[in-house]
C-alpha positions as CSV (number, residue, x, y, z in Angstrom):
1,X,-185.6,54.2,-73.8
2,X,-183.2,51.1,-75.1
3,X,-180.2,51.9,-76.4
4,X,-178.1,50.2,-79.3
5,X,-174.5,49.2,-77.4
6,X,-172.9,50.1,-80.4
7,X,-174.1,53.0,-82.1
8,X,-176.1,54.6,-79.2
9,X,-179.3,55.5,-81.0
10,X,-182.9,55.2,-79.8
11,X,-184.2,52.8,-80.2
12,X,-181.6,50.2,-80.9
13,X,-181.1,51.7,-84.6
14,X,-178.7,50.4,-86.4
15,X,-178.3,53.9,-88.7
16,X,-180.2,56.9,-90.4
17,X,-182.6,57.0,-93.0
18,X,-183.2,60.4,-95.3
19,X,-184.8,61.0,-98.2
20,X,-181.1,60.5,-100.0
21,X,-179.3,58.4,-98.9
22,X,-178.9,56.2,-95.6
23,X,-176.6,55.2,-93.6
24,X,-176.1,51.2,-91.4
25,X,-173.9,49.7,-89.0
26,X,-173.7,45.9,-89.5
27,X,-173.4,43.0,-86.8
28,X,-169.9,42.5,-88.1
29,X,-169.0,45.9,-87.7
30,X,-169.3,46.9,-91.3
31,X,-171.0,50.5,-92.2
32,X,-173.2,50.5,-95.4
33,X,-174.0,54.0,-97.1
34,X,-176.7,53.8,-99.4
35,X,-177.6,56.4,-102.5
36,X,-181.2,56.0,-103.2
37,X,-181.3,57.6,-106.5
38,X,-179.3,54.3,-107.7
39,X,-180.2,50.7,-106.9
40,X,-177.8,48.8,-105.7
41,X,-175.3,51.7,-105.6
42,X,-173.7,52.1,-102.0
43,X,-170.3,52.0,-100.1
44,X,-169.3,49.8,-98.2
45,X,-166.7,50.5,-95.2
46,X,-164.7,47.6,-94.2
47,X,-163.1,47.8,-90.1
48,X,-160.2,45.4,-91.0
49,X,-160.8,43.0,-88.1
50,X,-159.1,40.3,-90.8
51,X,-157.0,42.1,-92.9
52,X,-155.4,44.8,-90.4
53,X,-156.6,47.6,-93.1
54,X,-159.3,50.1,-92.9
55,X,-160.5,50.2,-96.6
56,X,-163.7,51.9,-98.3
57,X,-165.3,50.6,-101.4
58,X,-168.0,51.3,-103.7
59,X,-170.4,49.0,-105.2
60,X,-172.2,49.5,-107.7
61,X,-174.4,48.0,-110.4
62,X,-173.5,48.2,-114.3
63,X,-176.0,48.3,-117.2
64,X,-176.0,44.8,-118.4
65,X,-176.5,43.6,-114.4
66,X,-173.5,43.3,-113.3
67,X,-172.1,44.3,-110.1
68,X,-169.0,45.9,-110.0
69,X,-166.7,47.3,-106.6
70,X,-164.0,49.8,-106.6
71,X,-161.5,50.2,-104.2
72,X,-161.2,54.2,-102.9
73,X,-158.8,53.9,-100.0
74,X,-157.1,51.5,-97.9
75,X,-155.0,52.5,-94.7
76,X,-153.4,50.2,-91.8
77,X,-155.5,50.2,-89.1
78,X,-151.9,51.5,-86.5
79,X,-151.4,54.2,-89.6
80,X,-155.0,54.9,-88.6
81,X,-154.2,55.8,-84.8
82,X,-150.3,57.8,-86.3
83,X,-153.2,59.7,-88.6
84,X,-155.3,60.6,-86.0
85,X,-152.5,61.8,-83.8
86,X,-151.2,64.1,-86.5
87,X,-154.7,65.6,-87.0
88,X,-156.1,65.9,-83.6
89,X,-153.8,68.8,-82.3
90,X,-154.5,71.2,-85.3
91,X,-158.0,70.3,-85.7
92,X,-159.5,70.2,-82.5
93,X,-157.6,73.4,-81.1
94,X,-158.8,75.0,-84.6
95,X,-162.5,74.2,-84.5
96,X,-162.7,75.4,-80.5
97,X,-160.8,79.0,-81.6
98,X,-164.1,79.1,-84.2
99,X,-166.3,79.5,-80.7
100,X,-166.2,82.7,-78.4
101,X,-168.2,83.0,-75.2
102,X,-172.3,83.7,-75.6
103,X,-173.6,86.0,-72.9
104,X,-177.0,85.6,-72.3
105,X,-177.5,89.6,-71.7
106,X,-176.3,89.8,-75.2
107,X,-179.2,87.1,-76.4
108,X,-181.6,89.7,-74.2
109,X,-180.5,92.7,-75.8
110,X,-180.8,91.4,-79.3
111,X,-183.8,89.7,-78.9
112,X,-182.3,86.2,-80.3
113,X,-184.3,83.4,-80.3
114,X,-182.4,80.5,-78.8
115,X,-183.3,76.7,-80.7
116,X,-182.4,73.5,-79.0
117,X,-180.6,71.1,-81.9
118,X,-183.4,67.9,-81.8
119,X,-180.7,65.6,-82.2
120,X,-178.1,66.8,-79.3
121,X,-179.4,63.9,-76.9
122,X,-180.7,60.3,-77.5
123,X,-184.1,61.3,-75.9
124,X,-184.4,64.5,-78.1
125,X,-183.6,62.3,-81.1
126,X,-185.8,59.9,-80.2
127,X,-188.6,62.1,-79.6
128,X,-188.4,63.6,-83.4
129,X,-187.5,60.1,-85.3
130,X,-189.0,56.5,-85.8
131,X,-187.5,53.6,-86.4
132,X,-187.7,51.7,-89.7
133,X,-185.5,48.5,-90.9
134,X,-183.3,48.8,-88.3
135,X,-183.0,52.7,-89.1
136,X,-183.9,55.7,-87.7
137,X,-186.1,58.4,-90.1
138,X,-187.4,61.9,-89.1
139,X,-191.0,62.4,-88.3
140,X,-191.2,65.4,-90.7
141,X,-194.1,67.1,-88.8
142,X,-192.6,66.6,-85.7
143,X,-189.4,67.7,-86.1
144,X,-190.8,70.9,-87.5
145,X,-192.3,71.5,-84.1
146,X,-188.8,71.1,-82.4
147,X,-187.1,73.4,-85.0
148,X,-189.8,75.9,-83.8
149,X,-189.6,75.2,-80.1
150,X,-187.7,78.4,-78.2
151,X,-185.9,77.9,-75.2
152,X,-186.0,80.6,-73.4
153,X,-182.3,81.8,-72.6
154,X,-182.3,81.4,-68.1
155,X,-183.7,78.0,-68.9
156,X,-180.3,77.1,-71.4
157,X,-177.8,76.4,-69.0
158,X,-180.1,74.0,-67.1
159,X,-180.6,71.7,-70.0
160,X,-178.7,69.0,-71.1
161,X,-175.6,69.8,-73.0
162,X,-175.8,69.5,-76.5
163,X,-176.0,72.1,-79.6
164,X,-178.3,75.2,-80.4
165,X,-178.8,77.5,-82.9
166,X,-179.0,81.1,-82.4
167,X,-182.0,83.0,-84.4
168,X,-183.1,86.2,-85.4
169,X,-186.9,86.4,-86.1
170,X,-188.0,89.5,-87.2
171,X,-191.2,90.7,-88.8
172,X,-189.2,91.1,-92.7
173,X,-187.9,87.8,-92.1
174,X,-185.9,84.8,-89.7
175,X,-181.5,84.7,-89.9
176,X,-179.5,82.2,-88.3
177,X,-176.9,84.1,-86.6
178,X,-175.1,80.9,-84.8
179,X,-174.2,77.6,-83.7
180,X,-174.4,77.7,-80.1
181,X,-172.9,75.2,-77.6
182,X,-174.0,73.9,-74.1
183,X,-171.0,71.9,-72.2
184,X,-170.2,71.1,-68.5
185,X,-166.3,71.1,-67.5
186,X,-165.4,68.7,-64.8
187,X,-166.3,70.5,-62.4
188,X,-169.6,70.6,-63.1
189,X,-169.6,74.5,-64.1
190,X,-171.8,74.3,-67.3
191,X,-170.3,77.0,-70.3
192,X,-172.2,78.7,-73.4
193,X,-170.2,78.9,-76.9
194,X,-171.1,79.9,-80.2
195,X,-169.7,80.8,-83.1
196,X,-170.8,82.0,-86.9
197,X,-171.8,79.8,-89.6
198,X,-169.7,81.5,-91.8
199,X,-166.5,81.2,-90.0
200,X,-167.3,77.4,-89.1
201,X,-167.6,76.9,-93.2
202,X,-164.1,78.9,-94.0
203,X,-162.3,77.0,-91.4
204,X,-163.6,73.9,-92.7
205,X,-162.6,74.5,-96.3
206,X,-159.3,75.8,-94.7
207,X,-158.9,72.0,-92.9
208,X,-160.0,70.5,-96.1
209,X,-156.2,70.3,-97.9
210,X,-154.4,70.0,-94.7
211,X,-156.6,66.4,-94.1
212,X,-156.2,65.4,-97.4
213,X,-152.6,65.9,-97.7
214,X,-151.7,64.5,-94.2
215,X,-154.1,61.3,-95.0
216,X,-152.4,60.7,-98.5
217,X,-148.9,60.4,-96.4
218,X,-150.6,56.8,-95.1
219,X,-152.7,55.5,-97.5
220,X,-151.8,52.4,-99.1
221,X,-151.4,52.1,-102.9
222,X,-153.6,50.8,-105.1
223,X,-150.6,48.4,-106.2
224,X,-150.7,46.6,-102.4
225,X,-154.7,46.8,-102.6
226,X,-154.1,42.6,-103.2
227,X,-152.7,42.0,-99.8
228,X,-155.6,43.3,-97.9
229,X,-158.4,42.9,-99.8
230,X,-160.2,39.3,-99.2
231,X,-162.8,38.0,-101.8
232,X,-164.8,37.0,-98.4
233,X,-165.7,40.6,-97.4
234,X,-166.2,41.6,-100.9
235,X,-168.8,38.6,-101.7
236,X,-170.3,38.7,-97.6
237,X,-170.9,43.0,-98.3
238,X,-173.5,41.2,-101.8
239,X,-175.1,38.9,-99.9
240,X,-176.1,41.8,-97.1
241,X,-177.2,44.1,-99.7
242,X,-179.4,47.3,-98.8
């Protein structure tokens, strides 16, 4: 199956498409997000292969016609890698102490039912979506026969590794219990993790202050938005449209 150099998806895709919104990488190395419910409305992410600033903006169109952008945030694109830096050992560390060893007696004994995620490999995905204007879109009836495939749990550690989820189907009714993880160290020794959906949404509304108040430390202001922004990206992101 081809593969898009840049994005990796099947089909050389250039982005998603739900029933939302939608999501495109561009040539130039802008990505377009798209709400449907509103014409014209999307966002428009800029690189900053010209003006050395990563900015986001929002384009939208008025009620006379019009078409007006707003600025949300602008950051350098070496503030970008300092931001990174400053996130990456709380964040990652954080999100693997969410995760705890899954024994697969323990699925056994509990009679869990063990789903493979359709979109942890570029075959799976490609297997559940088609491609439309240069996007990707579910195959709604196919997809629902993933979602209900089981994988039995000896046959788990031989598949590729990617995500799961962790179900308990009973007569009264069907709980998720997990998100499940399937990853090979260097060595080649392949390891099961999972960890609550509960505890993955607390520690992501824990996360969400600590981002927002380290990211505001590099953010430009609006009152230097002049020296970055070029009329050429704003006019070039029009002409591209949805």
């Amino acid at each position: 199956m081809p593969q898009d150099e840049i994005n990796g998806l099947p089909y050389n895709a250039r982005g998603m498409d739900f029933d939302g919104f939608a999501w495109e990488v561009r040539p130039d190395g802008k990505v377009h997000l798209f709400a449907k419910e509103k014409e014209g409305f999307h966002w428009t992410l800029h690189p900053g292969t010209r003006s050395g600033a990563l900015d986001l903006h929002e384009t939208a169109i008025n009620p006379d016609g019009t078409t007006s952008h707003r600025t949300l945030f602008m950051i350098k694109l070496e503030d970008c890698e300092r931001l990174a830096s400053e996130l990456a050992p709380v964040l990652i560390p954080g999100l693997l102490q969410q995760f705890r060893p899954l024994s697969l007696r323990w699925v056994r004994r509990r009679r869990i039912s063990i789903v493979r995620d359709p979109s942890s490999t570029n075959a799976e995905l490609g297997s559940v979506t088609f491609k439309t204007h240069k996007r990707l879109r579910f195959d709604v009836q196919k997809l629902e026969e993933a979602q209900g495939r089981v994988t039995a749990p000896e046959r788990i550690l031989a598949s590729p590794d990617g995500w799961f989820r962790l179900m308990s189907v009973r007569r009264w009714g069907t709980r998720w219990l997990g998100v499940g993880l399937k990853a090979t160290d260097r060595t080649g020794e392949p390891h099961l993790l999972w960890a609550r959906p509960e505890d993955l949404t607390a520690w992501g509304e824990q996360m969400q202050e600590f981002m927002m108040c380290t990211a505001r430390k590099y953010l430009i202001s609006q009152e230097d938005y002049p020296k970055y922004l070029c009329s050429s990206t704003v006019s070039s992101s029009l002409a591209e449209g949805q």
